[in-house]
Structure formats: C-alpha cells, structure tokens
N, C-alpha and C positions, 0 to 999 in steps of 0.2 A: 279336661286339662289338655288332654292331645290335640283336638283341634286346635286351640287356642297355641300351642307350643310349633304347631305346622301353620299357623297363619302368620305367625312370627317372622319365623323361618323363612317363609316363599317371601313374606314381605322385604327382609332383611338382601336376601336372595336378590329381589325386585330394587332396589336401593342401589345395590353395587352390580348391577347391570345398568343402570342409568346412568350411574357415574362412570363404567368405562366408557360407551355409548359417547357422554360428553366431552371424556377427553380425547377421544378416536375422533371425532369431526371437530373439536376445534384444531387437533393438530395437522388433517387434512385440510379447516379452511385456510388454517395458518400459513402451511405450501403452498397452495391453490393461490391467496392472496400476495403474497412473498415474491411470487416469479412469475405469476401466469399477465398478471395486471402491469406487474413494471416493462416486463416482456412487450404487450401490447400497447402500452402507453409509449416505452420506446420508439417503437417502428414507427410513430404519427411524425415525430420528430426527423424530417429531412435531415435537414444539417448535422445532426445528431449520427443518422446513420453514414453519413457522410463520411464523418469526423472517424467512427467505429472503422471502417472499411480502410481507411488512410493507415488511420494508428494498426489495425492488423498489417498492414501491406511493409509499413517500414520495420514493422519488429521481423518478418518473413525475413525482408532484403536485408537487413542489419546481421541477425545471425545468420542464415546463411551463407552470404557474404563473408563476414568473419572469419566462420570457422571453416568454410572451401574451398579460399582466395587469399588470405592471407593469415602469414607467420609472425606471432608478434615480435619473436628477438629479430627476423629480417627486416622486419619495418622500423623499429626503432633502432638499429644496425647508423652509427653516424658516418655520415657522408660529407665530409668536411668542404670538399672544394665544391657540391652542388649547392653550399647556403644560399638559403632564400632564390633557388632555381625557379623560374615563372613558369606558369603552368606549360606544359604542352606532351609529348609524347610520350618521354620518358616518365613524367610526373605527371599525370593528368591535375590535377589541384596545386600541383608547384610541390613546395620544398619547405620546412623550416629553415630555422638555423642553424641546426644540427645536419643539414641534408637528408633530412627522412623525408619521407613519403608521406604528405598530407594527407594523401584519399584513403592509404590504409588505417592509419592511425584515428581517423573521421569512424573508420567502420569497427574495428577494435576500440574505439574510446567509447562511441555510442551503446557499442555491448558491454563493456564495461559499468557503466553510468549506468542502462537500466538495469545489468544483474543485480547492483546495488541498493538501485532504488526498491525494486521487488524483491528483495529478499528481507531489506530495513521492514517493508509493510507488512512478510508476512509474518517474522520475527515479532513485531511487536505489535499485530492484531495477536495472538496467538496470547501474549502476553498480557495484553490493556484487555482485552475480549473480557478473557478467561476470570483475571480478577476482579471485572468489573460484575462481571457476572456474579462472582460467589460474594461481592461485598454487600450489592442491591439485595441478592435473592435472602443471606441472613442474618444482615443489619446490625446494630445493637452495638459490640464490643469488636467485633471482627470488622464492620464497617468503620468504627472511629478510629482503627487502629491504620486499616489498608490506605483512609482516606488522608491520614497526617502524613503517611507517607507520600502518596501522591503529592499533598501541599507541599511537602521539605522539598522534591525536586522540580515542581513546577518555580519555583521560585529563584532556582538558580541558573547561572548564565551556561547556560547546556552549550550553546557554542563556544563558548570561551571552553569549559571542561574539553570540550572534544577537541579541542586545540591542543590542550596542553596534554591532552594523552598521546596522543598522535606526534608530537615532541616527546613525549615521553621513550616511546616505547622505539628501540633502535633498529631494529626491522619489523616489520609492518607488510601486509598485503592487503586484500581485497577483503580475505576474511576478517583478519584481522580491525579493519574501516567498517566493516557492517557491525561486529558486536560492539568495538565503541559508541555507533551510532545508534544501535537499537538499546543499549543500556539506557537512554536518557529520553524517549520517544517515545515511550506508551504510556505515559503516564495521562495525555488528552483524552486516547481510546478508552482508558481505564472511566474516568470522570462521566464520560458520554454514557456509556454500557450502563456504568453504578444507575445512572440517573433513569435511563429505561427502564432495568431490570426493577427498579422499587415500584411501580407504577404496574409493571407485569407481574410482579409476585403476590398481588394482591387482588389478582382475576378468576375467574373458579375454578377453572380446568388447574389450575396449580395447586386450590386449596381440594379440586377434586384427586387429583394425585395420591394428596400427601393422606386423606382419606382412606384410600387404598392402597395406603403404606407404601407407596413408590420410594426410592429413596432418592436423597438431595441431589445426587448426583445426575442419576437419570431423568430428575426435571427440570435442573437446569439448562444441560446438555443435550437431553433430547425431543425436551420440550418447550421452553423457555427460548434458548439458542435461535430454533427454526422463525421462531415467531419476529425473532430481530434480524432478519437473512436481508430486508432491505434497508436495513442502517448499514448491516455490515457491509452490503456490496459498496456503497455509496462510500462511505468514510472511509473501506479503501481503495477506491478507487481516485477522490481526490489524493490520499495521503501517497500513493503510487506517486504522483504528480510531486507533491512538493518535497519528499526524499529523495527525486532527481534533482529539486533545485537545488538543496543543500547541499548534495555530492557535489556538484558543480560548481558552486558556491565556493565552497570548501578548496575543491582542487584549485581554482581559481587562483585564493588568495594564498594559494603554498601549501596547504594542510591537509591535504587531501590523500590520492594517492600517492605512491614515491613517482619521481621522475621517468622513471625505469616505463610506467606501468601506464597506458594513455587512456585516457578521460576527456571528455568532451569539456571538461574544464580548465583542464591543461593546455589544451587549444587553443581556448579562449584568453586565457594568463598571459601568451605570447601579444594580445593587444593593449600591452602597457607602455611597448615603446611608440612617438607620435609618429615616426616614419612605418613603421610595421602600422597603425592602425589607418594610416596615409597613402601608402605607395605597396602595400605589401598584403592587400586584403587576402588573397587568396590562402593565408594561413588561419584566421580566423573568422572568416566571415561564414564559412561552410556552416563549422559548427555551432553559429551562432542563430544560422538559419535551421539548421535541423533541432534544436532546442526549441524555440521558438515555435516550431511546428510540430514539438512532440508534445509540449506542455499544454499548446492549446486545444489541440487532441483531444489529451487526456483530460482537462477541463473541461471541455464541451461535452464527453459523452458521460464525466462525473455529475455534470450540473442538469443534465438530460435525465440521469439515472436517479438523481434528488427528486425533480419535478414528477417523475412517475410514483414516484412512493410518496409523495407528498396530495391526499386526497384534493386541498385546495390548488393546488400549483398546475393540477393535470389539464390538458391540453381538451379533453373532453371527446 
C-alpha cells in the first residue's frame, strides 16, 4: 500500500507542476505576444512612426509651453480696445474679441482639451476594463445584471445628459467636465472587454488557474488582463482621440468649459460669426489646424496600433 500511496502522491505532485509550468508560459507568451509583436509590427509602418514622433513633439511643446510661458488669468485678462487686434508683435496670432491673446490661449486651451481628453480615457478604461472583465470572466447572474445596465445607458442621449448637467451645476471646472463626461463613457469599453473576456475565460491556463485554487481576482487581473494588453492599448488609444473631439464639441457649442477657462473649442466657437470666419481667421483657424493635426495623429498611430495586433491586418 505504500508504494501505491507514493506513486500517488509524486503523480499528484507531477500534475500541479505541469499546471503551473502552463500557466507560467502562457502568461510569459501572453507579454511576449502583447508588446513584443505590436512593437515590431509598429516600426514597419512609416507614417505610423511619423505620426508617433509629431504627436509626442506637440504634446512636449503644448505643456511645456503652457506651464513656462504663460499665465492663464494673464491671458485671458480682457483687453478691450485691442479687439480683434491682427496679428503681429504684440499678438503674435492676433487678438480675440475680448483683446486676449490667441497664441496663449491656443497653448493653454490645447492642454486643457487633452488633460481632458486623457484623463475621460483613463477614467473610464479603468471603469468599462474592469467590469467588463469581471462580467465575461463570471457570467451567469452577475453578467445579466452589469450587461442591462450597460444597455439602460447605451440607449440614452449621453450628450444631451452631459448638457444638461453642465447647465446644471453652477460652477463647474475641468474636474468637474471630466467626471460628468466619464459617468456616461464606459459603458462601449465595458461591452468590448465582456465580449473578450468570455471567449478568454474558457482557455486552460485560466481553467488551469482555478485548478490550483488561484483566486478570481488574481486571474482575472493578473492573468486574463495581460492577455488583453493589445485591445487595451488600441481602444485607448483611439478613445484618447475621440474624448478630445467631444470636449471640443462640447466647448464649441457653449457646454463645455466656463468662458473663464480656454479650450481649443472655445476658439473654435468664436467662428460663428461670417465676418470672424471671413476677415478675422487668425482667431480660429490656429486651433482648427492644430485639432486637425492632433486627431489625425492620434488616429494614424491608433489604426497602426489595430493592424499590429490584428494577425490578418499585419504588414508582414
């Protein structure tokens, strides 16, 4: 009976050595896969790096800029008899109609716009990730419960809501715009994740896990999570992208920031009147051209960062 009870044993032994074994190289091919391949698939892509090099360079000169060149109560400081002053020495970009300072306000509004927009993505990857993750990985009653939530808000006019809370609420900041904004924005990351996470939690290194009594938390988190590192980069790296469009969007049509507070949207707002959008460019067109060149940017090296992670799409 003793051999028998030690052959057992070394076998049992032999069993959950195989199974860590397999969850230790898949979670190793899993990083290896995740960043080594998007990494090098990247670089094939010119334009791509192009695009990377530009968008680092304006985000450099943007905050820097801002925060060791100018003062936002001095720039938005009104200068009543300089309205609509054309560009030249004292103004380099000209003047609103308040007499401020276009080039400050271009550089203060552009950091404005993206703290926003990256702070809306990390807010609510952080959020849409997270529950999407724990709804995929354990299904059932907890899934149909996170996912009618999801539906309730997908279905309603999130920009209209973020209108009217932004009316609502009688002072208002920046922080203030971003948890408005991220209350109503993860609910797409949530749907995306769910949808992964079911198709991953049915692979063996997770049923080997749970095997070896891992618990839910640390396989979803430090196992599951890594395996999805190239959705995540990608989904946020467009959704970076289109939380600037909406801030700007937003400021545009008056909902946005307060007046006080300058956005590359606000900018843009002042081309409502036909003379301003006619004889008066120099107040808008700046930041019409640096949107323009941030969004394609960040598009170009999101859609570069798709096709690397994408086995069909890759460049080869």
């Amino acid at each position: 009976m003793l051999p028998e009870e030690e052959k057992k044993q070394a076998s049992a032994e032999d069993v959950n050595a195989h199974l860590d074994t397999l969850v230790e190289s898949a979670e190793e091919q899993g990083a290896v896969v995740g960043f080594a391949v998007i990494a090098r698939e990247f670089k094939k892509d010119k334009l791509a790096m192009f695009s990377l090099g530009l968008l680092i360079t304006l985000l450099l000169v943007i905050f820097v800029g801002s925060f060791a060149f100018f003062d936002q109560d001095q720039v938005m400081r009104v200068h009543i008899l300089n309205r609509y002053e054309a560009p030249g020495v004292e103004y380099l970009l000209g003047a609103d109609e308040g007499g401020r300072d276009v080039f400050g306000q271009l550089f203060i509004g552009a950091r404005n716009s993206i703290i926003i927009g990256f702070s809306v993505t990390i807010i609510t990857g952080v959020i849409g990730i997270g529950l999407g993750i724990i709804s995929g990985y354990y299904g059932g009653i907890i899934d149909n419960i996170l996912m009618r939530i999801v539906d309730f808000i997908m279905v309603l006019p999130t920009n209209m809501i973020i209108i009217v809370f932004v009316s609502m609420v009688s002072k208002y900041n920046i922080v203030t715009f971003v948890l408005i904004m991220s209350a109503f924005s993860w609910v797409g990351k949530a749907r995306i994740f769910r949808s992964r996470t079911l198709s991953e939690a049915e692979r063996d290194y997770v049923n080997a896990s749970k095997t070896l009594g891992t618990s839910d938390f640390k396989i979803m988190f430090r196992e599951v999570m890594p395996n999805l590192s190239s959705l995540i980069i990608v989904n946020s790296t467009l959704n970076f992208a289109g939380n600037i469009g909406i801030e700007t969007g937003l400021s545009f049509l008056g909902f946005g920031l307060p007046p006080s507070v300058p956005s590359l949207g606000t900018l843009i707002g002042f081309a409502t009147s036909p003379d301003v959008i006619e004889n008066k460019t120099w107040v808008w067109l700046p930041a019409s051209m640096l949107i323009l060149v941030l969004m394609l940017s960040i598009n170009y090296v999101g859609q570069a960062l798709q096709r690397a992670a994408d086995s069909k799409q890759r460049l080869g």
